[in-house]
C-alpha positions in Angstrom: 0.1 -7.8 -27.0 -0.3 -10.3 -24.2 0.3 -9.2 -20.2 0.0 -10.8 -17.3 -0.2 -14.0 -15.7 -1.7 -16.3 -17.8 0.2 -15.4 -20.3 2.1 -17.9 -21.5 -0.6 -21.2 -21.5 0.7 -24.6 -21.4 1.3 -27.5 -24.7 0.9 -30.6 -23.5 2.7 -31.9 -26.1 5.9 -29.8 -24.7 5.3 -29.8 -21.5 7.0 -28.0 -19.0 9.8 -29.8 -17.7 10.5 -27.7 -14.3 14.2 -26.0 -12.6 16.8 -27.7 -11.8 16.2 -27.4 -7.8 15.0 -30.1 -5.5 12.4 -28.2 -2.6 12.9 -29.2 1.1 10.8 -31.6 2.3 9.5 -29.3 4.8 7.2 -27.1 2.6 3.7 -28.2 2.2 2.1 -28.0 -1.0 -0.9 -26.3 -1.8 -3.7 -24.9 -4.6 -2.1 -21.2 -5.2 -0.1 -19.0 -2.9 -3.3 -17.6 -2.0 -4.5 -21.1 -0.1 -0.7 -21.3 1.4 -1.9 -17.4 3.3 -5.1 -19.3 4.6 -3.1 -22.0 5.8 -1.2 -20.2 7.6 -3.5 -17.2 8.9 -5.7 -20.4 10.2 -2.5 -22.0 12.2 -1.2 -18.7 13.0 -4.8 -17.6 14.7 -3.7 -13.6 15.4 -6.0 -10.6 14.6 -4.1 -8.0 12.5 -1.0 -8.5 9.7 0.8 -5.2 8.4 1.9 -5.7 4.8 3.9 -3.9 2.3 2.1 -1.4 0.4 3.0 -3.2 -3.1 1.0 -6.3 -3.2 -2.0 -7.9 -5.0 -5.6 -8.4 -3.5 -5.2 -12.2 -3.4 -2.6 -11.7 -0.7 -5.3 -9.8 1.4 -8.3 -12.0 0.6 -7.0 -14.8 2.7 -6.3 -13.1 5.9 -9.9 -11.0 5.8 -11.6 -14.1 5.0 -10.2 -15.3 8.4 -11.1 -12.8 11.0 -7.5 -10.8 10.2 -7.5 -6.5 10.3 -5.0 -5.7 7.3 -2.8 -2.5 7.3 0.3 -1.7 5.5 3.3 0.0 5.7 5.6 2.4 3.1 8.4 1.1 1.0 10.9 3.4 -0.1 11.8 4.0 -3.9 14.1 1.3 -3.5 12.0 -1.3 -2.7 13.4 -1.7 1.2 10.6 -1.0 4.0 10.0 2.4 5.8 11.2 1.8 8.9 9.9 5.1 11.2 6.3 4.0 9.5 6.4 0.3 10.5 7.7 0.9 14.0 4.9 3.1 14.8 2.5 0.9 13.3 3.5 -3.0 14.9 2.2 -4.1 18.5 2.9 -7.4 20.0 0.7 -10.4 18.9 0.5 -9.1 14.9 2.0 -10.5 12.1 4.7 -9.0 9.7 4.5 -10.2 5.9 7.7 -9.0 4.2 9.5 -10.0 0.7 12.5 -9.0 -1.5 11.5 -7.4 -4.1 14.4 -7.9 -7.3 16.5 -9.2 -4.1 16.4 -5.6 -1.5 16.3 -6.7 1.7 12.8 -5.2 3.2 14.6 -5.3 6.8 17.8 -5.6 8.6 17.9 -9.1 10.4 18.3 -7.3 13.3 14.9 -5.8 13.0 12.8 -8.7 12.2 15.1 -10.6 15.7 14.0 -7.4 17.5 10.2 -7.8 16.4 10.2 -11.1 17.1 11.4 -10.7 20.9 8.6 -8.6 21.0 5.8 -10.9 19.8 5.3 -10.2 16.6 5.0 -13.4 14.0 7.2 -13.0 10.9 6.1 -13.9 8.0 8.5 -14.2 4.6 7.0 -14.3 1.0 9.4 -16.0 -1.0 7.9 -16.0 -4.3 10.2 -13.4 -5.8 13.4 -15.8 -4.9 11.8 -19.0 -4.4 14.7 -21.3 -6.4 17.7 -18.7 -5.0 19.0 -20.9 -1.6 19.7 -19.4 1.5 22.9 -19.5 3.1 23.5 -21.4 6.6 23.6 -18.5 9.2 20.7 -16.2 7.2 17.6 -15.3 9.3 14.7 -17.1 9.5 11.1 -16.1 10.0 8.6 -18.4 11.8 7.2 -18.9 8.4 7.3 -18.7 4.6 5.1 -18.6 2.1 5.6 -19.2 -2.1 3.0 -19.1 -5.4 5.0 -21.0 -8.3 2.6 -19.9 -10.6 4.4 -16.7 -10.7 7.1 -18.6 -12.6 5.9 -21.3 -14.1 3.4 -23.1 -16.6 1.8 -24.4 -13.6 -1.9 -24.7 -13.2 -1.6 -25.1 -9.4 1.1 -24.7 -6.8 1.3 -22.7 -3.7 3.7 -23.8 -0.7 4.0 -22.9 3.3 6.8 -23.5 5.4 6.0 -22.9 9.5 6.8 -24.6 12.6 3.3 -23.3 13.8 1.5 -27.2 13.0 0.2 -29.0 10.0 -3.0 -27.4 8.4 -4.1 -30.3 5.7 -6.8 -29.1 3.5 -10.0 -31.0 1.4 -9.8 -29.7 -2.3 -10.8 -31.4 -5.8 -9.5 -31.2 -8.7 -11.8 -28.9 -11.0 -9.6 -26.0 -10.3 -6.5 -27.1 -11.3 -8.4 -29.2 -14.7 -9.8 -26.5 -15.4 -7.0 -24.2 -15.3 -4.6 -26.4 -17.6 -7.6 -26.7 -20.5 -7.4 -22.9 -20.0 -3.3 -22.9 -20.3 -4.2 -25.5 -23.4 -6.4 -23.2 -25.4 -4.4 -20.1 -24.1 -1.0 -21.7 -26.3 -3.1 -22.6 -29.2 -4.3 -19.0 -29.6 -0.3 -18.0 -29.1 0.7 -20.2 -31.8 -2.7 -20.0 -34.2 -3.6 -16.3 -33.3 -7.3 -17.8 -33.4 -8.8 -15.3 -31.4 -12.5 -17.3 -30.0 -9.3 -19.6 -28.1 -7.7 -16.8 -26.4 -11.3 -15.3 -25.2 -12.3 -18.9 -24.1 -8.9 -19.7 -22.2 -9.5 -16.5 -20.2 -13.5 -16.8 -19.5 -12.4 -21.1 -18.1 -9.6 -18.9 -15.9 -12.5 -16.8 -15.0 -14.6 -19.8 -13.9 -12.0 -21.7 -12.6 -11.2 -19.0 -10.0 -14.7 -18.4 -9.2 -15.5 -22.3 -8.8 -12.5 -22.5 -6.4 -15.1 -23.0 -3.2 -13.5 -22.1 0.1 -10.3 -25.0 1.9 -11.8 -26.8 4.3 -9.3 -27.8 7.3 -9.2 -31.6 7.7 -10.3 -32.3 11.4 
């Protein structure tokens, strides 16, 4: 049996034909959701981000990789955030990453409007309710990030939405062309159960993640 994210592969002769949802034209588009956290840890420029203890180590990578401490704070069984632990742990001048998981709110509004009065930069990861819209009136952080390769058959996509500035980036395209020949070989195996294509779609992910050289910001 199959798990995880690559799971699904991509046929280009049925492609994926997207959701019914037209983004904002103020999200930038990047690589992965990973490049979308450099992005923004380069524009936001602070030294420490507290996370919740329930995330993946490409959500950490980006912020080390720029200069960033990383800590983390408890969730409770239901998903919403600790909120004795995360006082004591937040100063002026960090950053707070939070997200709904299955839709729990991590944090009344009223906390995050308190945090930010006091200097902290809130950041929202929307990749668990990327396509669910947000009423007029609901809070909103000073930025958001999103992977869409956590929903789709996408070999790239990652987006950041900040009123911090613009932070353009220099990539090719080997990552993402190497990635879809993956997702190619990895439906082929789904649908011919030839093994050698499933253990070659995940040793071109393999590569394609480690040929992924670091962003480089425009100047």
């Amino acid at each position: 049996m199959e798990y995880g994210g690559e799971l699904f592969g991509l046929n280009s002769n049925r492609p994926f034909t997207g959701v019914d949802c037209q983004l904002p034209a103020d999200w930038e588009l990047y690589r992965s959701g990973r490049d979308a956290l450099k992005a923004f840890a380069r524009l936001a420029d602070r030294r420490r981000v507290w996370m919740p203890a329930l995330c993946c180590a490409s959500m950490i990578l980006p912020f080390t990789q720029n200069g960033y401490e990383v800590g983390f704070y408890r969730l409770r069984d239901d998903y919403s955030a600790d909120m004795e632990d995360i006082r004591a742990k937040l100063n002026s001048g960090d950053v707070l990453l939070y997200m709904r998981y299955f839709g729990i709110r991590p944090f009344p509004d009223a906390f995050l409007e308190e945090q930010r009065r006091h200097g902290v930069l809130l950041l929202e990861d929307r990749t668990h309710d990327i396509w669910v819209s947000r009423a007029d009136g609901d809070f909103r952080p000073d930025a958001a990030v999103a992977s869409l390769r956590k929903w789709a058959a996408l070999p790239e996509g990652g987006m950041l939405r900040t009123q911090l500035g613009s932070c353009p980036m220099k990539t090719d395209s080997r990552y993402g062309d190497m990635r879809l020949d993956a997702m190619e070989k990895k439906s082929r195996y789904l649908e011919t159960d030839e093994e050698v294509l499933n253990t070659e779609a995940r040793e071109e992910y393999r590569q394609a993640e480690n040929s992924a050289s670091p962003l480089v910001v425009l100047s």
